[in-house]
PDB file of N, CA, C and O in Angstrom:
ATOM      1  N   UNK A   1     -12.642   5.723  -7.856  1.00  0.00           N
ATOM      2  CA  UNK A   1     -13.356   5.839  -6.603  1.00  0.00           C
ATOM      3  C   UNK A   1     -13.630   7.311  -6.346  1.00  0.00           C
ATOM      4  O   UNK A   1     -12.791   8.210  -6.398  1.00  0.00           O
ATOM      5  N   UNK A   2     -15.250   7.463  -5.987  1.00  0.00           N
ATOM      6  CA  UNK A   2     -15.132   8.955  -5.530  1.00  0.00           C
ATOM      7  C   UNK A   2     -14.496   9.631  -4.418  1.00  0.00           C
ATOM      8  O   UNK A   2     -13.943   8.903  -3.594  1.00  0.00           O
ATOM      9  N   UNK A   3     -14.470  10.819  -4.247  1.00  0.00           N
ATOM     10  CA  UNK A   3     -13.810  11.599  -2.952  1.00  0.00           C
ATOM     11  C   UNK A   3     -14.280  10.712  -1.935  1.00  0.00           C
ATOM     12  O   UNK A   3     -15.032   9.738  -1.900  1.00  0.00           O
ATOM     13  N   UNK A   4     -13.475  11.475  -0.978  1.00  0.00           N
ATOM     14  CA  UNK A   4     -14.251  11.184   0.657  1.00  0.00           C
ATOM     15  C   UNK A   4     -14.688  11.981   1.206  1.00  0.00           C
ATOM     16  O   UNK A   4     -14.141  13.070   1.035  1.00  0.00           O
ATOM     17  N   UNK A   5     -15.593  11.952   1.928  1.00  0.00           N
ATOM     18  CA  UNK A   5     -16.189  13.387   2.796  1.00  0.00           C
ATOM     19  C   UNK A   5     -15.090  13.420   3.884  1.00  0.00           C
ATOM     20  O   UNK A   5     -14.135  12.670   4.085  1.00  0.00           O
ATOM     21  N   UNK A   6     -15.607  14.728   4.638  1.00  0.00           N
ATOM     22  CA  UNK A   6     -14.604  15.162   5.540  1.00  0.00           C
ATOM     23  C   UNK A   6     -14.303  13.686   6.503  1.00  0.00           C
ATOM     24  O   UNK A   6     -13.497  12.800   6.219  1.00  0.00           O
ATOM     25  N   UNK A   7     -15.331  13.753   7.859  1.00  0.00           N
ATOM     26  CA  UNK A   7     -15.037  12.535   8.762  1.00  0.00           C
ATOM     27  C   UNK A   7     -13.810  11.499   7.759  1.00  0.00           C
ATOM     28  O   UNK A   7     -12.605  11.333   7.947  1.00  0.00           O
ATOM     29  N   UNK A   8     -14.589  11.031   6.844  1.00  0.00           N
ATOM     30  CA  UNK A   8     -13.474   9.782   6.476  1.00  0.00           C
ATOM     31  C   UNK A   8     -11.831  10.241   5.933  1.00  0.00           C
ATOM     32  O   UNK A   8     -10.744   9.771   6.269  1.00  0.00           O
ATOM     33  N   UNK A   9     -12.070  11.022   5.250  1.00  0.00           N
ATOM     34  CA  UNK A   9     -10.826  11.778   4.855  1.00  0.00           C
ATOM     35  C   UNK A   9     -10.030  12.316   6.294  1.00  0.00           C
ATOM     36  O   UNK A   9      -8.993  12.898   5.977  1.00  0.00           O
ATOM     37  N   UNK A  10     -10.206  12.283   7.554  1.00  0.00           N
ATOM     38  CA  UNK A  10      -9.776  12.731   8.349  1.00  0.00           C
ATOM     39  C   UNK A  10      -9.167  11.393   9.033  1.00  0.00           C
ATOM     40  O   UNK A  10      -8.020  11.269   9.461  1.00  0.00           O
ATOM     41  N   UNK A  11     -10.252  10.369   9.039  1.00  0.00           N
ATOM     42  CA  UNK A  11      -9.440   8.531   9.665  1.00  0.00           C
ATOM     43  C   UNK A  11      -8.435   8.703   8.571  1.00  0.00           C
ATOM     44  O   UNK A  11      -7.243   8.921   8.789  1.00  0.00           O
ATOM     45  N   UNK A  12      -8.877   8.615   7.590  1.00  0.00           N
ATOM     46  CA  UNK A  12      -7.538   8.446   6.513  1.00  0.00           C
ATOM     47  C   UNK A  12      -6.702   8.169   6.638  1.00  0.00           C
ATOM     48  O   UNK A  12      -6.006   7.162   6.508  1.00  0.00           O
ATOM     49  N   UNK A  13      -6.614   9.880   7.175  1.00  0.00           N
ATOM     50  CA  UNK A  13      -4.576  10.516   7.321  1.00  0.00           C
ATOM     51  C   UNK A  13      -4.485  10.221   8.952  1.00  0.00           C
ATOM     52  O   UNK A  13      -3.332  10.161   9.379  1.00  0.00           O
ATOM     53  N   UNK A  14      -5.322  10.070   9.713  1.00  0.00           N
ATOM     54  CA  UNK A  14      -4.861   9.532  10.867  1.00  0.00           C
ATOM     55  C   UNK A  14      -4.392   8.118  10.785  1.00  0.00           C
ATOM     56  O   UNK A  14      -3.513   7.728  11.554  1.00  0.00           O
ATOM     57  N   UNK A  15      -5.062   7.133   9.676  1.00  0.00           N
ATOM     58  CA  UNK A  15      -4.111   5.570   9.522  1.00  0.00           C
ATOM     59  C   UNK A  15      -3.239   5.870   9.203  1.00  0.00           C
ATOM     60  O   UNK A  15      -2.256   5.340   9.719  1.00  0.00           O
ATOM     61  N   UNK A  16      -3.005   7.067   7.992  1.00  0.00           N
ATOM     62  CA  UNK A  16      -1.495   6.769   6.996  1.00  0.00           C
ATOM     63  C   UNK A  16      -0.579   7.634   7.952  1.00  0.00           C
ATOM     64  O   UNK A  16       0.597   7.588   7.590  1.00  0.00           O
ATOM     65  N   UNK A  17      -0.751   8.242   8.834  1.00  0.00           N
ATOM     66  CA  UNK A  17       0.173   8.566   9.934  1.00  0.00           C
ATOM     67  C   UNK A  17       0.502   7.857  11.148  1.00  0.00           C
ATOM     68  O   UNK A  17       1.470   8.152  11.848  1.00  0.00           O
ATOM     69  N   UNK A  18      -0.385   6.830  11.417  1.00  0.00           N
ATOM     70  CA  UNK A  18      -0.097   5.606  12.665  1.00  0.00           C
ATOM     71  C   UNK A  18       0.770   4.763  11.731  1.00  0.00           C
ATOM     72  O   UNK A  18       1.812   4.277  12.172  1.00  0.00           O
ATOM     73  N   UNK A  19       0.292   4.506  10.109  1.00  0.00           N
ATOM     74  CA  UNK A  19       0.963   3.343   9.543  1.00  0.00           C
ATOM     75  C   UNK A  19       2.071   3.424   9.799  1.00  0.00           C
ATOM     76  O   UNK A  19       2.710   2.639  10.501  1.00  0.00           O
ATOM     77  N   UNK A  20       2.669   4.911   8.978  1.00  0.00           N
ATOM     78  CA  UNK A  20       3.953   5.889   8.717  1.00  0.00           C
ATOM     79  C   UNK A  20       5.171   6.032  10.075  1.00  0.00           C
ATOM     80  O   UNK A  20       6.365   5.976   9.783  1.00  0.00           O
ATOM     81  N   UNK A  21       4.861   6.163  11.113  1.00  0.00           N
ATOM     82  CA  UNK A  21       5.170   6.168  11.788  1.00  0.00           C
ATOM     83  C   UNK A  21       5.695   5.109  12.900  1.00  0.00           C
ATOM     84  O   UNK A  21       6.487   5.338  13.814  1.00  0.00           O
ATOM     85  N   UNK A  22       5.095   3.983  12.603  1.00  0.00           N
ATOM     86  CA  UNK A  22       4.939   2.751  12.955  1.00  0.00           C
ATOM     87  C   UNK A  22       6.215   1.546  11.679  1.00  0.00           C
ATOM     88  O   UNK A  22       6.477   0.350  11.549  1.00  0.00           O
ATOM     89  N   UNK A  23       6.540   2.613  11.164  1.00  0.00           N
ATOM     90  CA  UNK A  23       6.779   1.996   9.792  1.00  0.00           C
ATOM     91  C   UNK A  23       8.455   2.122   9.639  1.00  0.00           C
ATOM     92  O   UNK A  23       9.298   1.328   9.221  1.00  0.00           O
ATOM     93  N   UNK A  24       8.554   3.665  10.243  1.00  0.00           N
ATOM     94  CA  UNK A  24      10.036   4.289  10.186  1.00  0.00           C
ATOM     95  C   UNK A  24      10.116   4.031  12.037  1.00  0.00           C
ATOM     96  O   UNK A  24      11.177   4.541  12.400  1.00  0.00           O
ATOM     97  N   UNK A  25       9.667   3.671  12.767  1.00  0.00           N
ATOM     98  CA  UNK A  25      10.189   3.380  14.222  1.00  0.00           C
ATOM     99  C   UNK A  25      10.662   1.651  14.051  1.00  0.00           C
ATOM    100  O   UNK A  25      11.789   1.240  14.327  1.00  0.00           O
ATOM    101  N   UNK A  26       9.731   0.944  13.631  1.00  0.00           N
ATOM    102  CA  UNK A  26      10.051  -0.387  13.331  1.00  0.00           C
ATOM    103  C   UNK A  26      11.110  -0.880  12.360  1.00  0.00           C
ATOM    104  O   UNK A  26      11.999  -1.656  12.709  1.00  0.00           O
ATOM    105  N   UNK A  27      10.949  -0.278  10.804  1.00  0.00           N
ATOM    106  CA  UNK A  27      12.578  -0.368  10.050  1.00  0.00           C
ATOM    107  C   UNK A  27      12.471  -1.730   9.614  1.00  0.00           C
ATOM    108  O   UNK A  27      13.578  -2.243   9.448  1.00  0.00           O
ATOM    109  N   UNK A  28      11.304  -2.633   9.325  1.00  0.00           N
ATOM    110  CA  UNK A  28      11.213  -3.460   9.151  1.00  0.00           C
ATOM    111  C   UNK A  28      10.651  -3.622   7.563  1.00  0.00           C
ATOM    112  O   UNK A  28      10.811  -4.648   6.903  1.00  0.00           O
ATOM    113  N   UNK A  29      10.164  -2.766   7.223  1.00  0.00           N
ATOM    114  CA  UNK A  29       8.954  -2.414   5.651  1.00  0.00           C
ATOM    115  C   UNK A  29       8.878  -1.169   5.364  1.00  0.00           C
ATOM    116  O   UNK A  29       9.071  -0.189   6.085  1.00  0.00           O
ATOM    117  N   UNK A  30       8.559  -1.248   4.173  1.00  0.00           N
ATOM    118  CA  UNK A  30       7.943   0.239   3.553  1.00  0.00           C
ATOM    119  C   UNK A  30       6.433   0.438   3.952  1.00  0.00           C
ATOM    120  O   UNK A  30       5.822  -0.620   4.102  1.00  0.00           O
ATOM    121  N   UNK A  31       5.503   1.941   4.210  1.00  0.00           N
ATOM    122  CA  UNK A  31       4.283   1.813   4.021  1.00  0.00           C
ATOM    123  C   UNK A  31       4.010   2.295   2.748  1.00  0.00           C
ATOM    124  O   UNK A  31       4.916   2.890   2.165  1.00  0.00           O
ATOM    125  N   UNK A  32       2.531   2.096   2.002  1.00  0.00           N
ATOM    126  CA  UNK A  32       2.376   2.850   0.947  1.00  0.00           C
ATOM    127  C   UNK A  32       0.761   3.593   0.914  1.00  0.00           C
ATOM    128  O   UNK A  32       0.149   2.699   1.498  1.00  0.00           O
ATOM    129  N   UNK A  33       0.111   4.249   0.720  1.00  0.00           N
ATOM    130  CA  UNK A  33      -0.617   4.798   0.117  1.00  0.00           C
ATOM    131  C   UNK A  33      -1.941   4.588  -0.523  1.00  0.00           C
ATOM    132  O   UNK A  33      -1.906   3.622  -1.286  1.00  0.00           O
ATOM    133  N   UNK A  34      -3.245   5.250  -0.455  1.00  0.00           N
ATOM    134  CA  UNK A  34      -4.039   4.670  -1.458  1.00  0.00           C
ATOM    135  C   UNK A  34      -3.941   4.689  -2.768  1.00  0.00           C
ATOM    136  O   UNK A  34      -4.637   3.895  -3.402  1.00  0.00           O
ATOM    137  N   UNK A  35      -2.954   5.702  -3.546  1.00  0.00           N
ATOM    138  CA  UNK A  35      -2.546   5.756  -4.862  1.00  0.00           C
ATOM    139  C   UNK A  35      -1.757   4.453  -5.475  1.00  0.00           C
ATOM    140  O   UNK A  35      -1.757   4.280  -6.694  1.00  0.00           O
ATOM    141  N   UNK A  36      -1.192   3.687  -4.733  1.00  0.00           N
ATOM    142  CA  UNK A  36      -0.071   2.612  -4.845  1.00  0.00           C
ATOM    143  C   UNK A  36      -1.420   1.494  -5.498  1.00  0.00           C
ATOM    144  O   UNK A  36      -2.411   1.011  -4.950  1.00  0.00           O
ATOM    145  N   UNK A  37      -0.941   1.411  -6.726  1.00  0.00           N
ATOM    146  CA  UNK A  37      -1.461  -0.343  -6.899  1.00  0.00           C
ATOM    147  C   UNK A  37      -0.548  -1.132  -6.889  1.00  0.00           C
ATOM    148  O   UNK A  37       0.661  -0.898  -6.873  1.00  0.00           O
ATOM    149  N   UNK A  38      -1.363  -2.601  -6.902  1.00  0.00           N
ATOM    150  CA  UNK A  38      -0.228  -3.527  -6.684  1.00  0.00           C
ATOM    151  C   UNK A  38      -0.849  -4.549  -7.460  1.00  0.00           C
ATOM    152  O   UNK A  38      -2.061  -4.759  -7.515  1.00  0.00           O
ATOM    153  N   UNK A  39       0.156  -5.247  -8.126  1.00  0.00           N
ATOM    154  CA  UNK A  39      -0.639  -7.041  -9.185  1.00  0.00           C
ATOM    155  C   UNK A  39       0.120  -8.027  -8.579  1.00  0.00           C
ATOM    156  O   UNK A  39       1.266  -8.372  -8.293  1.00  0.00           O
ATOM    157  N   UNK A  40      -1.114  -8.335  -8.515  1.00  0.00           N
ATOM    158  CA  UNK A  40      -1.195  -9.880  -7.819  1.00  0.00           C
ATOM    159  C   UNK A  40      -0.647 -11.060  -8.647  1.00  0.00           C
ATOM    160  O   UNK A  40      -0.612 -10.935  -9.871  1.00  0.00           O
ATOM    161  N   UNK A  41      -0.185 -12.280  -8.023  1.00  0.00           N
ATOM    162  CA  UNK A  41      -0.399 -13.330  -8.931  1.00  0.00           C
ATOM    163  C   UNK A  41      -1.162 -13.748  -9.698  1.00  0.00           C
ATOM    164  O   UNK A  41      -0.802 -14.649 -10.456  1.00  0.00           O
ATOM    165  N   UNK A  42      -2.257 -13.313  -9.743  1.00  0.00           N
ATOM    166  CA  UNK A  42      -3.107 -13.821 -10.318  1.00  0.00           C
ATOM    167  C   UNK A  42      -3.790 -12.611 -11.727  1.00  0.00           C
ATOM    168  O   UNK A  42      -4.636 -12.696 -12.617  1.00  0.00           O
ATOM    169  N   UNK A  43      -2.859 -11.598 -11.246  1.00  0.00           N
ATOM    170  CA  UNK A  43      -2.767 -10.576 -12.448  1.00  0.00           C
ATOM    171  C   UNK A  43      -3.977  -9.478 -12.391  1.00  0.00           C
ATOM    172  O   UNK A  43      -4.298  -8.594 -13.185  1.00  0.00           O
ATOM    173  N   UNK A  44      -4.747 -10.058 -10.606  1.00  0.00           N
ATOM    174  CA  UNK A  44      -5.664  -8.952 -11.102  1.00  0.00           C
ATOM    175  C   UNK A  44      -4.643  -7.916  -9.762  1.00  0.00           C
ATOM    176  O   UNK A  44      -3.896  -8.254  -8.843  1.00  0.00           O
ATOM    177  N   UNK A  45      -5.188  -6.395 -10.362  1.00  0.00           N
ATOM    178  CA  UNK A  45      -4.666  -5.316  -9.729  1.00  0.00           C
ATOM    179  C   UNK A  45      -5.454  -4.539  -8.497  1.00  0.00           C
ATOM    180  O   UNK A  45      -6.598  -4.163  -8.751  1.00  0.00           O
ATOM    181  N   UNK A  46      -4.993  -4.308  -7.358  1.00  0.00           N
ATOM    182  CA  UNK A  46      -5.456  -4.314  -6.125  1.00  0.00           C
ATOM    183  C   UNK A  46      -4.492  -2.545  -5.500  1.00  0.00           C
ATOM    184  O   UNK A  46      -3.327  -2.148  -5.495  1.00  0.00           O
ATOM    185  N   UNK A  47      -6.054  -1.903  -5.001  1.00  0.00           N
ATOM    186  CA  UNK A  47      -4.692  -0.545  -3.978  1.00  0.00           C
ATOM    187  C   UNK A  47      -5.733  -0.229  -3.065  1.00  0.00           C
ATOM    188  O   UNK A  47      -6.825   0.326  -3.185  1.00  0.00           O
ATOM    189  N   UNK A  48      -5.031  -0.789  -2.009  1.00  0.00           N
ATOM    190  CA  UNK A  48      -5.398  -0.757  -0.964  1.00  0.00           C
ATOM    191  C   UNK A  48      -5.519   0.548  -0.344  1.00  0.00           C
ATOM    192  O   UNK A  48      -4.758   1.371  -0.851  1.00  0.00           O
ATOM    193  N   UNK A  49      -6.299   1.024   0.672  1.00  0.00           N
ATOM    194  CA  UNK A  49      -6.296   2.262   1.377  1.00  0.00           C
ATOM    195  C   UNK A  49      -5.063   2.608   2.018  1.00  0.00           C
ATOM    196  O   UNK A  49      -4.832   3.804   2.197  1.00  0.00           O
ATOM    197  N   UNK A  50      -3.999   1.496   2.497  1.00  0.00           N
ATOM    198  CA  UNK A  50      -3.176   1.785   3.354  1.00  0.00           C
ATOM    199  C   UNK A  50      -2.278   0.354   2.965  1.00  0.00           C
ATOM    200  O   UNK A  50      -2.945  -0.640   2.676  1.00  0.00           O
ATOM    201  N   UNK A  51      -0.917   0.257   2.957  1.00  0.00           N
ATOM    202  CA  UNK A  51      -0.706  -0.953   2.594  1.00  0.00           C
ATOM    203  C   UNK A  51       0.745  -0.857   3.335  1.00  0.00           C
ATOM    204  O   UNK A  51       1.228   0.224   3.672  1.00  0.00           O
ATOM    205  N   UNK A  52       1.571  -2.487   3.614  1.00  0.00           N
ATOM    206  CA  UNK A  52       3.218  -2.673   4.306  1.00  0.00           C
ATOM    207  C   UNK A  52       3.400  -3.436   3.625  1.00  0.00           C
ATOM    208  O   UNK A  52       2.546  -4.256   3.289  1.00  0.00           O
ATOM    209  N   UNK A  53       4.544  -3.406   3.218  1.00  0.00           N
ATOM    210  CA  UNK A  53       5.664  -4.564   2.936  1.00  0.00           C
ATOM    211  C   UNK A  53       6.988  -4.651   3.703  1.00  0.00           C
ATOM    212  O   UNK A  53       7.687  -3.750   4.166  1.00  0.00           O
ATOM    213  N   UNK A  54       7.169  -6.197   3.712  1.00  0.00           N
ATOM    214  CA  UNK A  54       8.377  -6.294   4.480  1.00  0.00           C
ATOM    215  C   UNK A  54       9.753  -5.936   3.591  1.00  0.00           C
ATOM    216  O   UNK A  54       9.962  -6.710   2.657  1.00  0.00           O
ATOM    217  N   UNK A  55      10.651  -4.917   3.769  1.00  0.00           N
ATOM    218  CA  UNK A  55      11.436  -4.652   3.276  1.00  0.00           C
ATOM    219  C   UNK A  55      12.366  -5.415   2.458  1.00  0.00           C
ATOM    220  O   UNK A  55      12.991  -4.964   1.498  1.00  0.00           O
ATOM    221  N   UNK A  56      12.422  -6.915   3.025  1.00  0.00           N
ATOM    222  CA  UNK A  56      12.828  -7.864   2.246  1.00  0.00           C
ATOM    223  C   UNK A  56      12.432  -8.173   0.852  1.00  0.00           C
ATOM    224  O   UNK A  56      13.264  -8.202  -0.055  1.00  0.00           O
ATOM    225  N   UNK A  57      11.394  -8.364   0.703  1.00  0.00           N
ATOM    226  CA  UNK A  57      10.391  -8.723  -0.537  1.00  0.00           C
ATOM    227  C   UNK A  57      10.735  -7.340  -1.493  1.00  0.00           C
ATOM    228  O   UNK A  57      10.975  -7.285  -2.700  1.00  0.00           O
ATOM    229  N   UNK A  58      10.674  -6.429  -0.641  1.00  0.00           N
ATOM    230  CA  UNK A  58      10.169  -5.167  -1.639  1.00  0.00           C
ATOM    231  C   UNK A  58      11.620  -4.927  -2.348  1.00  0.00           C
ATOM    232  O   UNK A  58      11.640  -4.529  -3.512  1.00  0.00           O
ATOM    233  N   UNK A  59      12.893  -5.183  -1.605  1.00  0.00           N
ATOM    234  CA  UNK A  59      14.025  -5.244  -2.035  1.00  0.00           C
ATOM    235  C   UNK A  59      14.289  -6.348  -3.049  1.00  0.00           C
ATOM    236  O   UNK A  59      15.103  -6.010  -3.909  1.00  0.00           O
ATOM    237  N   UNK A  60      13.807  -7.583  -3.166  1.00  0.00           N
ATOM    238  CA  UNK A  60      13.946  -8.169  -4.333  1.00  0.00           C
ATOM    239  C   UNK A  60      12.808  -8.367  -5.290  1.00  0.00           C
ATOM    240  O   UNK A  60      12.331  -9.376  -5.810  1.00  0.00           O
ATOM    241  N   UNK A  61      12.538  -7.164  -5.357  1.00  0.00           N
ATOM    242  CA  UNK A  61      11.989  -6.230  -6.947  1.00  0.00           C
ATOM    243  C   UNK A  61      13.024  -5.883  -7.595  1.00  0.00           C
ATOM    244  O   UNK A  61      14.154  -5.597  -7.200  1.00  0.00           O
ATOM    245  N   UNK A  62      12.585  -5.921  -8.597  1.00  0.00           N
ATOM    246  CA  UNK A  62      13.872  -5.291  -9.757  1.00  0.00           C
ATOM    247  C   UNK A  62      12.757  -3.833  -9.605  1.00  0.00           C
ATOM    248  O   UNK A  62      11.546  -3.803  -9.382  1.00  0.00           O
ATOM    249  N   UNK A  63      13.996  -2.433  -9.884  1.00  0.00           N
ATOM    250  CA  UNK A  63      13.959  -0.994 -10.020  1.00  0.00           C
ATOM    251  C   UNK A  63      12.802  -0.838 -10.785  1.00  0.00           C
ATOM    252  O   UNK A  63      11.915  -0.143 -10.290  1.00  0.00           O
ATOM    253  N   UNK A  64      12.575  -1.448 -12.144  1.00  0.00           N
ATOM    254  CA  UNK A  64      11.169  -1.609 -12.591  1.00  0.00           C
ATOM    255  C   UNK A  64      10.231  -1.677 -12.305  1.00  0.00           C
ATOM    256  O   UNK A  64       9.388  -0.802 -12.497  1.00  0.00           O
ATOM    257  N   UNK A  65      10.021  -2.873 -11.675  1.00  0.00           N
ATOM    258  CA  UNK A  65       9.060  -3.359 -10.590  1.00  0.00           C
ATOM    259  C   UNK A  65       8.600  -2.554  -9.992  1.00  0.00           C
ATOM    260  O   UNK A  65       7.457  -2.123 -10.141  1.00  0.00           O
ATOM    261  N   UNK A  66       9.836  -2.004  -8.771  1.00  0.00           N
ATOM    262  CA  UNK A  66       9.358  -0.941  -8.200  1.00  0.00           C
ATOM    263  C   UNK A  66       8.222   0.212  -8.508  1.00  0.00           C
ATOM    264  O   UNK A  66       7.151   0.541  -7.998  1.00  0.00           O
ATOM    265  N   UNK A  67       9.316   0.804 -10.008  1.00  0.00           N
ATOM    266  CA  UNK A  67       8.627   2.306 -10.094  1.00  0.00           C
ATOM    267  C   UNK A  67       7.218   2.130 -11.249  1.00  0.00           C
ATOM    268  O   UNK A  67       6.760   3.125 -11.810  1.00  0.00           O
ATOM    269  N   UNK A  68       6.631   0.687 -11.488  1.00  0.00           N
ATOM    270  CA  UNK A  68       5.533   0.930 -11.924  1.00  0.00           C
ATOM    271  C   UNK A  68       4.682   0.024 -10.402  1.00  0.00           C
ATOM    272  O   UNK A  68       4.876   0.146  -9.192  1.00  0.00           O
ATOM    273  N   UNK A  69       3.368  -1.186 -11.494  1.00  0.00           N
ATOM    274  CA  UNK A  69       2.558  -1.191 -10.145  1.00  0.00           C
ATOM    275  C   UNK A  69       3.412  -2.583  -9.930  1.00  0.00           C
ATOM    276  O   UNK A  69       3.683  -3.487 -10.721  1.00  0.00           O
ATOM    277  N   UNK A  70       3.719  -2.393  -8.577  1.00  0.00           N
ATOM    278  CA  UNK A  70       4.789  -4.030  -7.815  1.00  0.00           C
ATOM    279  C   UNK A  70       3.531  -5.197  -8.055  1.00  0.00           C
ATOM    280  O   UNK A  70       2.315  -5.151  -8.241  1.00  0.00           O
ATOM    281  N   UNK A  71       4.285  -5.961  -7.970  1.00  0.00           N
ATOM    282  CA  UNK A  71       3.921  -7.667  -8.484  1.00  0.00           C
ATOM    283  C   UNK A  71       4.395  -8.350  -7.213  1.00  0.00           C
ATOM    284  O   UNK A  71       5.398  -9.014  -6.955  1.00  0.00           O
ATOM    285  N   UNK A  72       3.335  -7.963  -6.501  1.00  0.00           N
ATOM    286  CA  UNK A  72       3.105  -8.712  -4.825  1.00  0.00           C
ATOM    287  C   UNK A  72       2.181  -7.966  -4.364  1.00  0.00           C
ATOM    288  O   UNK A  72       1.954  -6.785  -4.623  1.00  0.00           O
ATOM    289  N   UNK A  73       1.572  -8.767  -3.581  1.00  0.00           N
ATOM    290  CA  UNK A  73       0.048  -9.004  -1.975  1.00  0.00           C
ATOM    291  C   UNK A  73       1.156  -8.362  -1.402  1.00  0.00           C
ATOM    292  O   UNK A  73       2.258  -8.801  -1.073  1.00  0.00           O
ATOM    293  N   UNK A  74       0.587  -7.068  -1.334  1.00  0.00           N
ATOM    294  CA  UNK A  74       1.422  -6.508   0.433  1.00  0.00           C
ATOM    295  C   UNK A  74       1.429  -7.616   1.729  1.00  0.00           C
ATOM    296  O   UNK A  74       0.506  -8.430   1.749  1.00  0.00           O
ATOM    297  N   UNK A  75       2.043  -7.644   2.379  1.00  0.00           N
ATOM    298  CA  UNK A  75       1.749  -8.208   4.140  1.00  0.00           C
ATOM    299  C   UNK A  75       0.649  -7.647   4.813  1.00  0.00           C
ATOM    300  O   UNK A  75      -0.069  -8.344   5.531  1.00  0.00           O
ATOM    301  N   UNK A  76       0.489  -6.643   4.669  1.00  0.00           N
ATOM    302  CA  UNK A  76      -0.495  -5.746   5.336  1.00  0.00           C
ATOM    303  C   UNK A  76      -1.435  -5.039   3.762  1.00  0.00           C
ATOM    304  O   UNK A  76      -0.991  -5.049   2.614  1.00  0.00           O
ATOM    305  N   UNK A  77      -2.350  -4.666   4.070  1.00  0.00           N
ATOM    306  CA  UNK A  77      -3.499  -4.290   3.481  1.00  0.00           C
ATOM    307  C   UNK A  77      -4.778  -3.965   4.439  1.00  0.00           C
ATOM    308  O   UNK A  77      -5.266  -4.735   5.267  1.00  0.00           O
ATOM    309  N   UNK A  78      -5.225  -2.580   4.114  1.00  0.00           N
ATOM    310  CA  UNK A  78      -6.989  -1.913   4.668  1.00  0.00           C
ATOM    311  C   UNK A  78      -7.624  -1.651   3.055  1.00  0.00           C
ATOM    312  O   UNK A  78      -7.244  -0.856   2.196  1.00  0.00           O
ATOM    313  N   UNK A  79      -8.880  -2.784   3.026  1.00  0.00           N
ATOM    314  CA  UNK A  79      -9.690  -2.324   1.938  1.00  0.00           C
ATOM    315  C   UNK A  79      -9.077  -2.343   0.962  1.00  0.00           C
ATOM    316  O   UNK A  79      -8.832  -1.192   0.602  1.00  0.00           O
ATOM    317  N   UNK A  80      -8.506  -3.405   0.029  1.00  0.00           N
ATOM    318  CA  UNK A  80      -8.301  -3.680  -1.219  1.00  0.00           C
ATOM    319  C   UNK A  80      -9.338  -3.005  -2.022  1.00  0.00           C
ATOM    320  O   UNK A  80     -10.498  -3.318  -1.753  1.00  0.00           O
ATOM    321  N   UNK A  81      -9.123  -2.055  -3.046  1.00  0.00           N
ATOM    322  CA  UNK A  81     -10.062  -1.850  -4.102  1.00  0.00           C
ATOM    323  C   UNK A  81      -9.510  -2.400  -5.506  1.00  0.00           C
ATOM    324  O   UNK A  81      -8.420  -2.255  -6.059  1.00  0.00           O
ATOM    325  N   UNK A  82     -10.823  -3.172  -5.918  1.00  0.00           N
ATOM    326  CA  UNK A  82     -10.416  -4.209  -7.161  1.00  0.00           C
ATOM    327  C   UNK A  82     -11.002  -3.058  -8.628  1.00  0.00           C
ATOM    328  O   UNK A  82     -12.046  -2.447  -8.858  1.00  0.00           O
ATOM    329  N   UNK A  83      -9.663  -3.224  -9.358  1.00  0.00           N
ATOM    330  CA  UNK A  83      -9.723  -2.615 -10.690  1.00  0.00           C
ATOM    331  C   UNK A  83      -9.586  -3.742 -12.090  1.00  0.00           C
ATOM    332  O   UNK A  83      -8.653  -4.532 -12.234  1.00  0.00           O
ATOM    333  N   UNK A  84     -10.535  -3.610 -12.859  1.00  0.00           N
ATOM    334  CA  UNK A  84      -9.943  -4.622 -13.990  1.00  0.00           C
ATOM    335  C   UNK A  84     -10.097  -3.659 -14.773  1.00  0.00           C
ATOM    336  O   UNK A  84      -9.796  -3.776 -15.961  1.00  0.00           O
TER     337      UNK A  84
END
């Protein structure tokens, strides 16, 4: 995906700081990132602009799981971008 111009690059970090924040007050999920992909059931791979998981789920990942791309649909998702 190409850059963003300024305006959008500026909503950006204003979501990933409402997410972020919203994220560590609540204690309920992790947020993640537009860098974060994620595979789906269905094996195709998805990274969203802004993404949550409920801490539950994300905890029964195996450490693997984790530190490559996780194998789960976030709960939350802005703008899935589809990669094959």
């Amino acid at each position: 995906m190409s850059p963003t111009g300024g305006e959008t690059g500026n909503k950006n970090i204003k979501l990933l700081a409402r997410l972020e924040n919203w994220t560590e007050t609540d204690g309920t999920g992790l947020a993640f990132d537009s860098s974060t992909m994620f595979r789906l059931s269905d094996n195709a791979f998805r990274s969203p602009d802004a993404a949550w998981i409920q801490l539950s789920r994300w905890n029964a990942l195996t450490d693997e799981e984790k530190k490559t791309f996780p194998p789960l649909c976030p709960d939350f998702k802005d703008k899935a971008i589809a990669f094959s």
